[in-house]
mmCIF file as gemmi writes it, N, C-alpha and C atoms, coordinates in Angstrom:
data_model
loop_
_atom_site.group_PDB
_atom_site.id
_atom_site.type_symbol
_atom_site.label_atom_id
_atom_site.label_alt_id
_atom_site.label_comp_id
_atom_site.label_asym_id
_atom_site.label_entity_id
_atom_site.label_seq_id
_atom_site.pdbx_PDB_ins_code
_atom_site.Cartn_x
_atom_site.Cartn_y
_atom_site.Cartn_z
_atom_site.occupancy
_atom_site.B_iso_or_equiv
_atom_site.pdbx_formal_charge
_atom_site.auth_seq_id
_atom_site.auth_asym_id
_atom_site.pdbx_PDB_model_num
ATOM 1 N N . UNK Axp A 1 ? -60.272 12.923 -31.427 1 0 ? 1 A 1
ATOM 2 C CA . UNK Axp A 1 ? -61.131 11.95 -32.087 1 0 ? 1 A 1
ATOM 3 C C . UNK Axp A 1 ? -62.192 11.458 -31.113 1 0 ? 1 A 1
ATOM 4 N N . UNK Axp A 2 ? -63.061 11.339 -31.067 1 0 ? 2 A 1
ATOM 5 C CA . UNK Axp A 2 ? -64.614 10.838 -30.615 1 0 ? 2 A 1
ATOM 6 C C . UNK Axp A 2 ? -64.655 9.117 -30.87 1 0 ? 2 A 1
ATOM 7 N N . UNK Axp A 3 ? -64.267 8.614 -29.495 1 0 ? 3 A 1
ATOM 8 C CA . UNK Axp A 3 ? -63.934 7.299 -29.178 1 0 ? 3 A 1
ATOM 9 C C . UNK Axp A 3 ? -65.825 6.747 -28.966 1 0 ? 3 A 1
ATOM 10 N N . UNK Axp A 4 ? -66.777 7.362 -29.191 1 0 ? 4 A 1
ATOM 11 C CA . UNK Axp A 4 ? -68.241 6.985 -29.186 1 0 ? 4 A 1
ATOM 12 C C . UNK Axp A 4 ? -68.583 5.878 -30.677 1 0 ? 4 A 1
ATOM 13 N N . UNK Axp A 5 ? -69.869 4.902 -30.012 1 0 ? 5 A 1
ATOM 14 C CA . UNK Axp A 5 ? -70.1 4.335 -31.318 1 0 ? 5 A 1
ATOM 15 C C . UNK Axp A 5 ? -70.875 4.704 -31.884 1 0 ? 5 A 1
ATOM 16 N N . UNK Axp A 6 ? -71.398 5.892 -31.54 1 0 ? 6 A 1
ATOM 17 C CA . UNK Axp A 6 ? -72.64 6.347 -32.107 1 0 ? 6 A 1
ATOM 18 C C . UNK Axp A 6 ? -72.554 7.015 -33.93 1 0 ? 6 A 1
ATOM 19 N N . UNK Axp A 7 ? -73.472 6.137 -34.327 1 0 ? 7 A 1
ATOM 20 C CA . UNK Axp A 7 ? -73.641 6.263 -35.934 1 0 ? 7 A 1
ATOM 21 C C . UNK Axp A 7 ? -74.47 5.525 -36.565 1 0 ? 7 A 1
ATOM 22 N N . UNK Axp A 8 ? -74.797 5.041 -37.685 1 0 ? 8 A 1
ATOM 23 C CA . UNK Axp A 8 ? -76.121 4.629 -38.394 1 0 ? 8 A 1
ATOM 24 C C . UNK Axp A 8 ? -76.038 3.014 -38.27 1 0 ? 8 A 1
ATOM 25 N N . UNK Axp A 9 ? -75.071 1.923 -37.614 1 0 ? 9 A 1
ATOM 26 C CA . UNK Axp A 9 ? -75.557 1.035 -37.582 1 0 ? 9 A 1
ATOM 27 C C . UNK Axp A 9 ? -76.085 0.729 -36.655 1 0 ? 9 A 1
ATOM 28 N N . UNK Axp A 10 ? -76.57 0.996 -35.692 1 0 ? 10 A 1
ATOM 29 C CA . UNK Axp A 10 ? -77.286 0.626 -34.818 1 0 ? 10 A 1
ATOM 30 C C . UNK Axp A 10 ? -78.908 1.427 -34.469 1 0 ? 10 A 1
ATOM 31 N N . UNK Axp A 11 ? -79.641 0.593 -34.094 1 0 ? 11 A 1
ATOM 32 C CA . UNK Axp A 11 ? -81.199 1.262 -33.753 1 0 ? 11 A 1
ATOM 33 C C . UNK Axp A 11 ? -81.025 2.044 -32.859 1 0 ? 11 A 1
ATOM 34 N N . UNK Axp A 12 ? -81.772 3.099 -32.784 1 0 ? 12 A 1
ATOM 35 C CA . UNK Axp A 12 ? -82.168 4.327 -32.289 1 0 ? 12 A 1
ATOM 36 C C . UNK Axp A 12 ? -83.355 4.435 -31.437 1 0 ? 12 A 1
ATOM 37 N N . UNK Axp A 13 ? -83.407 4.54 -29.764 1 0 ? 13 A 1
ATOM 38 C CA . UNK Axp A 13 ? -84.538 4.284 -29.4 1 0 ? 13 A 1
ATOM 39 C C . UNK Axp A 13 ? -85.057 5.714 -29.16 1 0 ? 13 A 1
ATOM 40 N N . UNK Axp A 14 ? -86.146 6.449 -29.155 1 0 ? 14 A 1
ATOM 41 C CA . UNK Axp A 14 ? -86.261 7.892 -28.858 1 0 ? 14 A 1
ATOM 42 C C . UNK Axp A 14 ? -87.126 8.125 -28.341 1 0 ? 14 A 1
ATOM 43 N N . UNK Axp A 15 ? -86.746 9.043 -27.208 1 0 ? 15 A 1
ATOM 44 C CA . UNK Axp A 15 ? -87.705 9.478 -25.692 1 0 ? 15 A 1
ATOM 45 C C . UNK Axp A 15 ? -87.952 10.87 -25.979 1 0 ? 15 A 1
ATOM 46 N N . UNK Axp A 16 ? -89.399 11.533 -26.055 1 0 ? 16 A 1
ATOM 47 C CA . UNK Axp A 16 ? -89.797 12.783 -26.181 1 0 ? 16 A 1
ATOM 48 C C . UNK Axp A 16 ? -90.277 13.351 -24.836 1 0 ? 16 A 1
ATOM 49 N N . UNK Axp A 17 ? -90.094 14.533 -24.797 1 0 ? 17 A 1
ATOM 50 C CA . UNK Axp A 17 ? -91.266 15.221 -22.966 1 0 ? 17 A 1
ATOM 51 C C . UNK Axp A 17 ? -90.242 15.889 -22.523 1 0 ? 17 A 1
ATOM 52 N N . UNK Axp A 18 ? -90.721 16.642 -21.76 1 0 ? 18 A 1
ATOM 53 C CA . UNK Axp A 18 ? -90.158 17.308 -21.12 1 0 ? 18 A 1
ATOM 54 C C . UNK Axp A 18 ? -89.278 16.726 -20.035 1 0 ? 18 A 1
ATOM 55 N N . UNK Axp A 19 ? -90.023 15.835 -19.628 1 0 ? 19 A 1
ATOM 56 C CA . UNK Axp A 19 ? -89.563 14.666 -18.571 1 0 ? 19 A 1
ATOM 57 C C . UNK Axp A 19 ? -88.123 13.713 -18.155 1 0 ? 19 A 1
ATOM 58 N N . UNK Axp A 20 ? -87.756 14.007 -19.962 1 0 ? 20 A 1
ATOM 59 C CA . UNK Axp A 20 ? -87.258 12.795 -20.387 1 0 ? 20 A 1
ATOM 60 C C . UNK Axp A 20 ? -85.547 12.93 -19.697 1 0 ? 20 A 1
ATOM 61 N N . UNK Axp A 21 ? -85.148 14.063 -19.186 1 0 ? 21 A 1
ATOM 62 C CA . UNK Axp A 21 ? -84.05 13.799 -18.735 1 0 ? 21 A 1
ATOM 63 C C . UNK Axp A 21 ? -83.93 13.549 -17.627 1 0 ? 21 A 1
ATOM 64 N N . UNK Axp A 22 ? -85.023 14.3 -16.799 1 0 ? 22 A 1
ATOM 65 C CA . UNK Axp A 22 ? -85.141 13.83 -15.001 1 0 ? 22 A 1
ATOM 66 C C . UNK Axp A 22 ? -85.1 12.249 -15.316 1 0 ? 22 A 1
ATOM 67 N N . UNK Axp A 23 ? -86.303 11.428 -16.217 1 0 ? 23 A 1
ATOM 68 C CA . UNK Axp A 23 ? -86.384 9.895 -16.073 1 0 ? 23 A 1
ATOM 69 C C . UNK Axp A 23 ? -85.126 9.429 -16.224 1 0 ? 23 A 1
ATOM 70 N N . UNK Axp A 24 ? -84.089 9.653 -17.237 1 0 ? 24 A 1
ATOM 71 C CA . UNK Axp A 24 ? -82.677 9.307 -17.573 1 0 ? 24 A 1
ATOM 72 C C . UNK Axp A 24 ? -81.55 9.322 -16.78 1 0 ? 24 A 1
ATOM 73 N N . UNK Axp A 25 ? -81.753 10.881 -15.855 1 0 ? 25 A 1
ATOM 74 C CA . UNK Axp A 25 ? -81.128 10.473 -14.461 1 0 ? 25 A 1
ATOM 75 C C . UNK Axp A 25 ? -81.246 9.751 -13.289 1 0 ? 25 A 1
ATOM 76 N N . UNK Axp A 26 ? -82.763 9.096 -13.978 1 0 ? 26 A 1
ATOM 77 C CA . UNK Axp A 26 ? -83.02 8.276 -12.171 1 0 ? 26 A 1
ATOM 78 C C . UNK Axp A 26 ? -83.485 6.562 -12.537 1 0 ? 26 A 1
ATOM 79 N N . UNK Axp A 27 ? -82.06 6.465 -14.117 1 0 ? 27 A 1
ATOM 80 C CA . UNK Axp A 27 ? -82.724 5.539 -14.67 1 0 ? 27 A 1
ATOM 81 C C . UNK Axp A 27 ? -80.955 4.904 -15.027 1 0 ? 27 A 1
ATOM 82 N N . UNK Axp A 28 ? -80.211 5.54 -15.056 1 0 ? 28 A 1
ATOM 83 C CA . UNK Axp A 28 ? -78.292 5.817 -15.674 1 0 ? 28 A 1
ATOM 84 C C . UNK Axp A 28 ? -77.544 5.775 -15.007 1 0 ? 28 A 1
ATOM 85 N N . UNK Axp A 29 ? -76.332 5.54 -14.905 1 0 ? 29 A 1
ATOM 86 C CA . UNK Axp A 29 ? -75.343 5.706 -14.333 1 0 ? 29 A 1
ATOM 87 C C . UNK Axp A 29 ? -74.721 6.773 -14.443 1 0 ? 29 A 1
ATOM 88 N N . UNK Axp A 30 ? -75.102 8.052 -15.625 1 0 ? 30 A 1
ATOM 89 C CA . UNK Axp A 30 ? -75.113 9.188 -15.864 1 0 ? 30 A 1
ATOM 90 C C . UNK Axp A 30 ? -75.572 10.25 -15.534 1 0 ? 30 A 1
ATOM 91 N N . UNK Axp A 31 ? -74.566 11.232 -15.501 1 0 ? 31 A 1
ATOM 92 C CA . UNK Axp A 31 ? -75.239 12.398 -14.356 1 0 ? 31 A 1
ATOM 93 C C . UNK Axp A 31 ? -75.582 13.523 -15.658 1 0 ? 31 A 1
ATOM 94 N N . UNK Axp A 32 ? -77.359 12.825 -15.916 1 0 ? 32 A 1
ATOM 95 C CA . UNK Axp A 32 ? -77.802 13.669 -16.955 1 0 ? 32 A 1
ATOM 96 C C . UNK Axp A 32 ? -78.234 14.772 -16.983 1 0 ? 32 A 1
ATOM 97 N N . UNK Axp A 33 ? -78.455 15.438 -15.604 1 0 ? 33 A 1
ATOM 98 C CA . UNK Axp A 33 ? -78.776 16.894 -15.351 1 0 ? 33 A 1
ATOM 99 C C . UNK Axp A 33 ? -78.216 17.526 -15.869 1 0 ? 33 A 1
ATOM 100 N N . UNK Axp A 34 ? -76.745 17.566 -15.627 1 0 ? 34 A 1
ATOM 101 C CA . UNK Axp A 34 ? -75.983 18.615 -16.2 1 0 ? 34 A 1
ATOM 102 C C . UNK Axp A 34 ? -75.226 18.058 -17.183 1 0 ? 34 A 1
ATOM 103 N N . UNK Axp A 35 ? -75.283 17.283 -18.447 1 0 ? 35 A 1
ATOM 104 C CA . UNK Axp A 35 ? -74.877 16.788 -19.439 1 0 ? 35 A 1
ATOM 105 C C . UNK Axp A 35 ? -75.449 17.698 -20.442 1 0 ? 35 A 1
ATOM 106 N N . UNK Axp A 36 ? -74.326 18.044 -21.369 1 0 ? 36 A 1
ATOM 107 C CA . UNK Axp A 36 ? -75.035 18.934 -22.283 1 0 ? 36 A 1
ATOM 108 C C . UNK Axp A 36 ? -75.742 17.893 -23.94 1 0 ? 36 A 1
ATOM 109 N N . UNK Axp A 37 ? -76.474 19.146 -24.5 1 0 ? 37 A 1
ATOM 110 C CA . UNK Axp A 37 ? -77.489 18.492 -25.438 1 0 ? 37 A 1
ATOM 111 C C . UNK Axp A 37 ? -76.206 18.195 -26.509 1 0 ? 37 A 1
ATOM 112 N N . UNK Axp A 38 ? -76.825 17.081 -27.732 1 0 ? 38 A 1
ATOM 113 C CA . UNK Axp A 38 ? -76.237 17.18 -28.738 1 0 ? 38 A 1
ATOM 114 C C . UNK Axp A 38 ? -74.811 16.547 -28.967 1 0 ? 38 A 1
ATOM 115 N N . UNK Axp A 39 ? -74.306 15.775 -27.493 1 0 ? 39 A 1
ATOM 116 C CA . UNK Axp A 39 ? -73.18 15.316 -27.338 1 0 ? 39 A 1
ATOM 117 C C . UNK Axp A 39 ? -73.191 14.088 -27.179 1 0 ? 39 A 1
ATOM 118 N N . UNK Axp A 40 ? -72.813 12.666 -27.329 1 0 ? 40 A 1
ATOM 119 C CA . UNK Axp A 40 ? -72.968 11.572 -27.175 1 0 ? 40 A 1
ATOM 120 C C . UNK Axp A 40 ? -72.404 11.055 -25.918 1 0 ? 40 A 1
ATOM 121 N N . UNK Axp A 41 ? -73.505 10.286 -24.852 1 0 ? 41 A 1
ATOM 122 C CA . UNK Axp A 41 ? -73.046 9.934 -23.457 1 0 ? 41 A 1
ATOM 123 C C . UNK Axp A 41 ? -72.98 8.583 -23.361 1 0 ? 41 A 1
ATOM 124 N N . UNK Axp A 42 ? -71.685 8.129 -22.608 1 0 ? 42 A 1
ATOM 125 C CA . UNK Axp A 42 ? -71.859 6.905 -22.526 1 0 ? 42 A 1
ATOM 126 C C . UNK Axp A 42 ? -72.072 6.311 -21.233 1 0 ? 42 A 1
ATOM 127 N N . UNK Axp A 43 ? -73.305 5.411 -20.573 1 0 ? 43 A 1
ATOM 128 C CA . UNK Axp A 43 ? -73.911 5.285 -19.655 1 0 ? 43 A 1
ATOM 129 C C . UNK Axp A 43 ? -74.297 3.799 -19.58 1 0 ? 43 A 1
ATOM 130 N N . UNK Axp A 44 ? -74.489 3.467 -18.207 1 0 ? 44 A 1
ATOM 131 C CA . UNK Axp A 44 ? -75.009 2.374 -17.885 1 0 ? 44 A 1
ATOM 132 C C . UNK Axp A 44 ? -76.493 2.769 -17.82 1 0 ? 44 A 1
ATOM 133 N N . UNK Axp A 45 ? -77.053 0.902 -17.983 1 0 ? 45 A 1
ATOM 134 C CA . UNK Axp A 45 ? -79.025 1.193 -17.377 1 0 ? 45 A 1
ATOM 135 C C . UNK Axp A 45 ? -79.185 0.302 -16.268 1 0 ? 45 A 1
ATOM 136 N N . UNK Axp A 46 ? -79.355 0.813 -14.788 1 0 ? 46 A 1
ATOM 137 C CA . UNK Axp A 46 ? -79.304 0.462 -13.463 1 0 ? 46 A 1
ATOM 138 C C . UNK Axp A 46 ? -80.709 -0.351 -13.193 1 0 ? 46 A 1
ATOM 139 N N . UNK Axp A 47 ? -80.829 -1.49 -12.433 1 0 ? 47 A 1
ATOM 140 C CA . UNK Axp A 47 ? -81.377 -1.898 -11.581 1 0 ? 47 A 1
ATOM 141 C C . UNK Axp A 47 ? -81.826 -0.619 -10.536 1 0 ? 47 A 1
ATOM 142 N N . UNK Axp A 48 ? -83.328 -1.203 -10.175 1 0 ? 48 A 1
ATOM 143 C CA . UNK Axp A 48 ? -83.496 -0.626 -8.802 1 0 ? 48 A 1
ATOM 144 C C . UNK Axp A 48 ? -82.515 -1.013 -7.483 1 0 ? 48 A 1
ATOM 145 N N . UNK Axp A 49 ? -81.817 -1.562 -7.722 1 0 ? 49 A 1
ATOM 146 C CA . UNK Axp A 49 ? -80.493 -2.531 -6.68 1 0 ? 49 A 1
ATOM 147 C C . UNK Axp A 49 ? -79.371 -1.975 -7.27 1 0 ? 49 A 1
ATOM 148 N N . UNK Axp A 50 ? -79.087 -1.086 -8.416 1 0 ? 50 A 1
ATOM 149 C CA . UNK Axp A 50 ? -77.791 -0.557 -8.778 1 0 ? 50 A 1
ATOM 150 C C . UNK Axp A 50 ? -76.838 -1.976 -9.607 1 0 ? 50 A 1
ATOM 151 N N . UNK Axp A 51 ? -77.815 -3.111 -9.955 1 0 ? 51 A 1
ATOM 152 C CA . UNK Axp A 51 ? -77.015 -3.821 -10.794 1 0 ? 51 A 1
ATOM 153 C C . UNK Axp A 51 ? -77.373 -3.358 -12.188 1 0 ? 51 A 1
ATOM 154 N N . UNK Axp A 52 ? -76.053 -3.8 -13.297 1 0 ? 52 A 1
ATOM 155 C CA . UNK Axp A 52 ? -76.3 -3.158 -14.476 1 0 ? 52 A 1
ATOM 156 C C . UNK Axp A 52 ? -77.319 -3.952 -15.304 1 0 ? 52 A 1
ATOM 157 N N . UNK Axp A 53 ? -78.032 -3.021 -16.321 1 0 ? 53 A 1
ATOM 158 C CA . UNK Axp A 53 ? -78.976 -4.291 -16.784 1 0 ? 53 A 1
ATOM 159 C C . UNK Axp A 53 ? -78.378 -4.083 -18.355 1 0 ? 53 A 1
ATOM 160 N N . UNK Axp A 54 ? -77.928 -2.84 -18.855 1 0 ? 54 A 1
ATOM 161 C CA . UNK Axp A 54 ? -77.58 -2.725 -20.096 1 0 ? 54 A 1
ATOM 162 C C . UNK Axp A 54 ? -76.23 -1.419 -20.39 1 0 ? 54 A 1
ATOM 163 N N . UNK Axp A 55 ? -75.207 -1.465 -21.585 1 0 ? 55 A 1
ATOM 164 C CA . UNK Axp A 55 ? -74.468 -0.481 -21.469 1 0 ? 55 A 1
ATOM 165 C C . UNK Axp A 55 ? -75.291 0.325 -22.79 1 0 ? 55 A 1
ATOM 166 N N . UNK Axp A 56 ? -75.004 1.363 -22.679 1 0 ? 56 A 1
ATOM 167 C CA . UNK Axp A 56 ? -76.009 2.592 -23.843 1 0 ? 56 A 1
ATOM 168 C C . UNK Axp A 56 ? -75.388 3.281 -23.964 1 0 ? 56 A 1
ATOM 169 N N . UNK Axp A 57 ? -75.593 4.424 -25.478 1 0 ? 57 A 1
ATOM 170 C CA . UNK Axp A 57 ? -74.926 5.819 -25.579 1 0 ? 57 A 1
ATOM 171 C C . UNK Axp A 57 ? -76.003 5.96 -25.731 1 0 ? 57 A 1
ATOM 172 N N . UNK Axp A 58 ? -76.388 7.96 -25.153 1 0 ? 58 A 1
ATOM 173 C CA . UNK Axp A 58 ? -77.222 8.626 -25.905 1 0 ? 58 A 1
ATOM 174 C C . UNK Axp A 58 ? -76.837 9.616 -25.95 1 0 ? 58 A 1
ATOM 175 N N . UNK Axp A 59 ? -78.183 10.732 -26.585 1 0 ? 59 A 1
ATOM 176 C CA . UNK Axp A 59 ? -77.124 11.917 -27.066 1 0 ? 59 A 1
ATOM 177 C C . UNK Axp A 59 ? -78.836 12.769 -26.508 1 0 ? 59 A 1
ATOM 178 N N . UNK Axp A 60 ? -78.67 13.59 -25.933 1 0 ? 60 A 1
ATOM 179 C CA . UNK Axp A 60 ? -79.72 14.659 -25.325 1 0 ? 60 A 1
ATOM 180 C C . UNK Axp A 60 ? -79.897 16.182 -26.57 1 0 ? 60 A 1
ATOM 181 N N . UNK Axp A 61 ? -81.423 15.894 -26.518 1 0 ? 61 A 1
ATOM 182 C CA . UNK Axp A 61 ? -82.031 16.674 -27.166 1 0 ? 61 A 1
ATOM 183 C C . UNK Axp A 61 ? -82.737 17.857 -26.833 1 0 ? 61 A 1
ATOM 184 N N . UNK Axp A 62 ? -83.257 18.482 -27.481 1 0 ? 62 A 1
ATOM 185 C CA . UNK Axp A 62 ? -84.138 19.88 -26.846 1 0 ? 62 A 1
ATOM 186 C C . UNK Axp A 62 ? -85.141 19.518 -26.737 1 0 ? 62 A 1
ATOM 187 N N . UNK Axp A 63 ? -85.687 18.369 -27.339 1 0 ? 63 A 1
ATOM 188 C CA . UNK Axp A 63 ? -87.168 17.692 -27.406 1 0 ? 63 A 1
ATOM 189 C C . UNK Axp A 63 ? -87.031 16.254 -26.532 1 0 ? 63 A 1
ATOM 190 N N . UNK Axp A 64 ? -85.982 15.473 -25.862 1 0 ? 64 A 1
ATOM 191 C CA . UNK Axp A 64 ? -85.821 14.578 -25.2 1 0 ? 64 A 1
ATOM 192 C C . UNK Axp A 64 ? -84.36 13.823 -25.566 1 0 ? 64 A 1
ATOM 193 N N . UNK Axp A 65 ? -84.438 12.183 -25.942 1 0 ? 65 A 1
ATOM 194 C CA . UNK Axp A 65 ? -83.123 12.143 -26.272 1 0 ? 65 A 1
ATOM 195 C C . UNK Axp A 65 ? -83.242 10.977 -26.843 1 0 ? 65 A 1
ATOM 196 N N . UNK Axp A 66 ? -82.33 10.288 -27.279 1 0 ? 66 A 1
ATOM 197 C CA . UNK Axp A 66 ? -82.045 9.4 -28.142 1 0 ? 66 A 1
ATOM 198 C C . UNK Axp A 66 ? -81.013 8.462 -27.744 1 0 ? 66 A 1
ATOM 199 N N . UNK Axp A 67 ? -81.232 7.053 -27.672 1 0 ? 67 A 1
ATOM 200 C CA . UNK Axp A 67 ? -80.63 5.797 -26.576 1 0 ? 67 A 1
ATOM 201 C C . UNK Axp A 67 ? -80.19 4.841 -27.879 1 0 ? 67 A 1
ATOM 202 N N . UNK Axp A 68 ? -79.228 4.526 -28.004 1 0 ? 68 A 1
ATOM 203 C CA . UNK Axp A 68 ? -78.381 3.498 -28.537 1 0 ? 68 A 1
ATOM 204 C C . UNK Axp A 68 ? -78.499 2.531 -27.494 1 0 ? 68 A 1
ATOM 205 N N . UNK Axp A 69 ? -78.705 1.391 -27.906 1 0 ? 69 A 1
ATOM 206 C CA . UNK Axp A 69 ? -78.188 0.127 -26.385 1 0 ? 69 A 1
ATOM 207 C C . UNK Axp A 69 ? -76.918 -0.794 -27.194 1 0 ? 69 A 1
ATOM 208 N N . UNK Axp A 70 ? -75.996 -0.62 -26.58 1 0 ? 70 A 1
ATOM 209 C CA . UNK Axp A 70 ? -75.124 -1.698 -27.044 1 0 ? 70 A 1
ATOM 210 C C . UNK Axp A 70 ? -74.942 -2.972 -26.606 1 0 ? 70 A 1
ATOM 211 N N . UNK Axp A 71 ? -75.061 -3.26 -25.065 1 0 ? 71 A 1
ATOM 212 C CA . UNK Axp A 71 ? -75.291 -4.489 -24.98 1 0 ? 71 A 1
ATOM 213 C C . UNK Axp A 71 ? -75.849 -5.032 -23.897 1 0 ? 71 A 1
């Protein structure tokens, strides 16, 4: 079973480019390089100081990716 919250109640933020996963790894607590597409990740959003600023799922695309923020 898929312990993720990812599903239609919550907003959907969406990042397009080519770019968009290098920015996600140097932006996460997630090691998005090698995370595969299409799967739902669950990640922190880091400070330049490594404090947390938000917890998120997203799910990586062929066209960029797609950020849930939960809190």
């Amino acid at each position: 079973m898929n312990d993720m919250l990812w599903d239609n109640r919550f907003k959907v933020l969406r990042l397009e480019g080519e770019g968009s996963r290098k920015f996600l790894h140097g932006q996460t607590s997630a090691d998005i390089l090698k995370a595969n597409e299409d799967l739902p990740i669950k990640a922190c959003c880091l400070s330049t100081s490594g404090k947390i600023r938000c917890i998120l799922e997203l799910i990586l695309t062929s066209k960029g990716a797609e950020i849930c923020i939960l809190a």
